[in-house]
VOPAGU-2260 file (C-alpha; in pm, 1 decimal, decimal comma):
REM VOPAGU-2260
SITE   aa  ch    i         X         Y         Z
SITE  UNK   A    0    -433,6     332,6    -702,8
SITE  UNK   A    1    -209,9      55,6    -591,7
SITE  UNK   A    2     -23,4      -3,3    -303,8
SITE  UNK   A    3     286,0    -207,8    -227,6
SITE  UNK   A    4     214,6    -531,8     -15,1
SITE  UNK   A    5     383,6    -576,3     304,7
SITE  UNK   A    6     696,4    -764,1     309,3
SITE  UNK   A    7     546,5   -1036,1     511,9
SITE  UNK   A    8     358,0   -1155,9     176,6
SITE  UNK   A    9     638,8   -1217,7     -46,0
SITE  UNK   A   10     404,1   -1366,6    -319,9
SITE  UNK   A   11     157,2   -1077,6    -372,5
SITE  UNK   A   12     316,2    -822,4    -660,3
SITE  UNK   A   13      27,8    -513,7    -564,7
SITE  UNK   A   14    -226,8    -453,9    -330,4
SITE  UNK   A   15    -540,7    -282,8    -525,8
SITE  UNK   A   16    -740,0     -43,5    -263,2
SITE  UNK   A   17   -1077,9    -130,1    -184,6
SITE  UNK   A   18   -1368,8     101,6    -147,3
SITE  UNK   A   19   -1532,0      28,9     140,7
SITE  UNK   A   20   -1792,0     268,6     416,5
SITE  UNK   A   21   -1636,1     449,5     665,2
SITE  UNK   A   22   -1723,2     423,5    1070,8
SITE  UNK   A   23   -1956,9     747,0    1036,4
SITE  UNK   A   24   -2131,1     620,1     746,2
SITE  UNK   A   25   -2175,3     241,0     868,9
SITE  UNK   A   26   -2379,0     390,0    1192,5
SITE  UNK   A   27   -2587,5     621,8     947,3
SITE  UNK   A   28   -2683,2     292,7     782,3
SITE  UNK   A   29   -2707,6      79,7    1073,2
SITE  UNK   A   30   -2904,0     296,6    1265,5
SITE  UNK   A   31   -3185,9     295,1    1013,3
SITE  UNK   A   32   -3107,0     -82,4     975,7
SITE  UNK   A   33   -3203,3    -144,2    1352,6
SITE  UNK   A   34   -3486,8      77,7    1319,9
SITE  UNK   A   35   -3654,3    -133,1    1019,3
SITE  UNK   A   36   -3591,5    -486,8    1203,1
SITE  UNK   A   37   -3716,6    -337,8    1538,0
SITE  UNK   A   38   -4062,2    -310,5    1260,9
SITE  UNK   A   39   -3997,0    -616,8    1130,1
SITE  UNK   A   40   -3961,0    -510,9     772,0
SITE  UNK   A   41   -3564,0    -653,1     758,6
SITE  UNK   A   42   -3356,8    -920,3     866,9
SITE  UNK   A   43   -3048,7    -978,2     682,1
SITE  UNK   A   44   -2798,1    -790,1     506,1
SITE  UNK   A   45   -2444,0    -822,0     307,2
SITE  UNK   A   46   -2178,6    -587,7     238,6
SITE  UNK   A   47   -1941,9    -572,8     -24,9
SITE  UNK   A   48   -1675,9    -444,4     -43,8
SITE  UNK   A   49   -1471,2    -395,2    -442,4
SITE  UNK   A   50   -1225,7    -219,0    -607,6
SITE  UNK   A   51   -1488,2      92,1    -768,6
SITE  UNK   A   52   -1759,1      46,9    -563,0
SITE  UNK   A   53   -1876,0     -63,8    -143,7
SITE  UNK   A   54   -2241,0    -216,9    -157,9
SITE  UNK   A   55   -2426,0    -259,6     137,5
SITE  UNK   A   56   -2728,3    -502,4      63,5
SITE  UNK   A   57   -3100,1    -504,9     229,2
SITE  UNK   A   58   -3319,7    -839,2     215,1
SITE  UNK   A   59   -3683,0    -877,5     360,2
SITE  UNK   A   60   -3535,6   -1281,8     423,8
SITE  UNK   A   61   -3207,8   -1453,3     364,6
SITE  UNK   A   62   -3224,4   -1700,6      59,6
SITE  UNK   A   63   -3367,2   -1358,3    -148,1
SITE  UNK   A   64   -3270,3   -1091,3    -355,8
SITE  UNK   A   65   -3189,6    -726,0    -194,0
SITE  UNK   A   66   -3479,3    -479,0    -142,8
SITE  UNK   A   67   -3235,5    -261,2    -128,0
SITE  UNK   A   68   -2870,7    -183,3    -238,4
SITE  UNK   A   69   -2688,1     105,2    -106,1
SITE  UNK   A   70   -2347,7     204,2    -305,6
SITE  UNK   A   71   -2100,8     425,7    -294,1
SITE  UNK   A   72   -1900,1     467,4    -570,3
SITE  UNK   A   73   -1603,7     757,1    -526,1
SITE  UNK   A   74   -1571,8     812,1    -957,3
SITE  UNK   A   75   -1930,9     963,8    -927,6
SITE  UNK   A   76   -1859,6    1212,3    -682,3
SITE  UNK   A   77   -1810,1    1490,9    -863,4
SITE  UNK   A   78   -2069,0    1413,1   -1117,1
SITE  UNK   A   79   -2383,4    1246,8    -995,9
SITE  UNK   A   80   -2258,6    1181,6    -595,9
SITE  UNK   A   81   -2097,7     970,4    -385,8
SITE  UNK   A   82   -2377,3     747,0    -276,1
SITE  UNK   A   83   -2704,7     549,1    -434,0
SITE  UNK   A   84   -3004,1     422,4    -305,6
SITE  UNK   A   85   -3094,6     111,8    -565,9
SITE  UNK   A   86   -3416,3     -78,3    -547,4
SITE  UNK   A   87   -3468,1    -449,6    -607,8
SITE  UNK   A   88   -3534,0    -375,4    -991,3
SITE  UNK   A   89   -3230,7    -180,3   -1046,6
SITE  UNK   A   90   -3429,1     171,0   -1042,6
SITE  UNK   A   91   -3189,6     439,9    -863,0
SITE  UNK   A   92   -3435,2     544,3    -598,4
SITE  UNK   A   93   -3179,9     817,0    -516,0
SITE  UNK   A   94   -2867,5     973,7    -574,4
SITE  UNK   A   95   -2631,4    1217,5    -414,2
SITE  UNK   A   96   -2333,2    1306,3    -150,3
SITE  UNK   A   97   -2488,9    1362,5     130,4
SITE  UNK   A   98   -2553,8    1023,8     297,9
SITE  UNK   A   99   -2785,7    1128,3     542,6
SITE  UNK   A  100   -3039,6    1315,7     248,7
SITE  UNK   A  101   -2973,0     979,3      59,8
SITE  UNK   A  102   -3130,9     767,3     317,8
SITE  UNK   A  103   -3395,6     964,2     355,6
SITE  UNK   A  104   -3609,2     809,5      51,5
SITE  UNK   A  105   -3586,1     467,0     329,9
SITE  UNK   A  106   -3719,5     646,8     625,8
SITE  UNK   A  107   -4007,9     714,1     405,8
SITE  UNK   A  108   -4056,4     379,9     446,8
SITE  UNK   A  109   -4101,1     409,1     806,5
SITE  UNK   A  110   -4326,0     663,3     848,6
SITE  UNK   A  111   -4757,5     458,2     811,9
SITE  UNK   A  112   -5093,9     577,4     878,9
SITE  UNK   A  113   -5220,6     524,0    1220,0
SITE  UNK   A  114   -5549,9     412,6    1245,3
């Protein structure tokens, strides 16, 4: 879908729309983004946002690849769902529309024997 730029850029033809997480969903994915630096397993992240797809991007440090990418991508939600949990080999870890059930393969990672 495109969109008609404001008049006060008179050198842009169209705007594209951008996918990009909602307030609701960013503090679903935050919260369990504090939760796993308070452990110490995460430090940085990255979100992007594009025209098919918002990717919000989970590294262990800085200068490496993501542990973790989740996407949402809109075209899937009928089919396979809204949002993806990707791991750092490209293996969909899980898949649906229900953000919350998504995340839940992460939390896994939260849960350790005590000893």
């Amino acid at each position: 879908m495109t969109v008609q730029p404001p008049s006060h850029l008179p050198f842009a033809t169209t705007l594209h729309e951008q996918v990009c997480f909602d307030r609701r969903e960013l503090s679903a994915i935050l919260a369990l983004y504090g939760r796993m630096v308070a452990l110490g397993e995460w430090r940085d992240y990255g979100i992007s946002t594009l025209r098919d797809l918002a990717v919000f991007e989970i590294y262990r440090r800085t200068a490496e690849n993501p542990l973790y990418r989740i996407e949402k991508r809109p075209k899937l939600r009928t089919r396979q769902g809204l949002y993806a949990v990707v791991g750092m080999d490209g293996q969909i870890l899980r898949r649906g529309g229900d953000l919350a059930q998504v995340l839940r393969v992460l939390e896994r990672k939260l849960i350790r024997p005590v000893d």
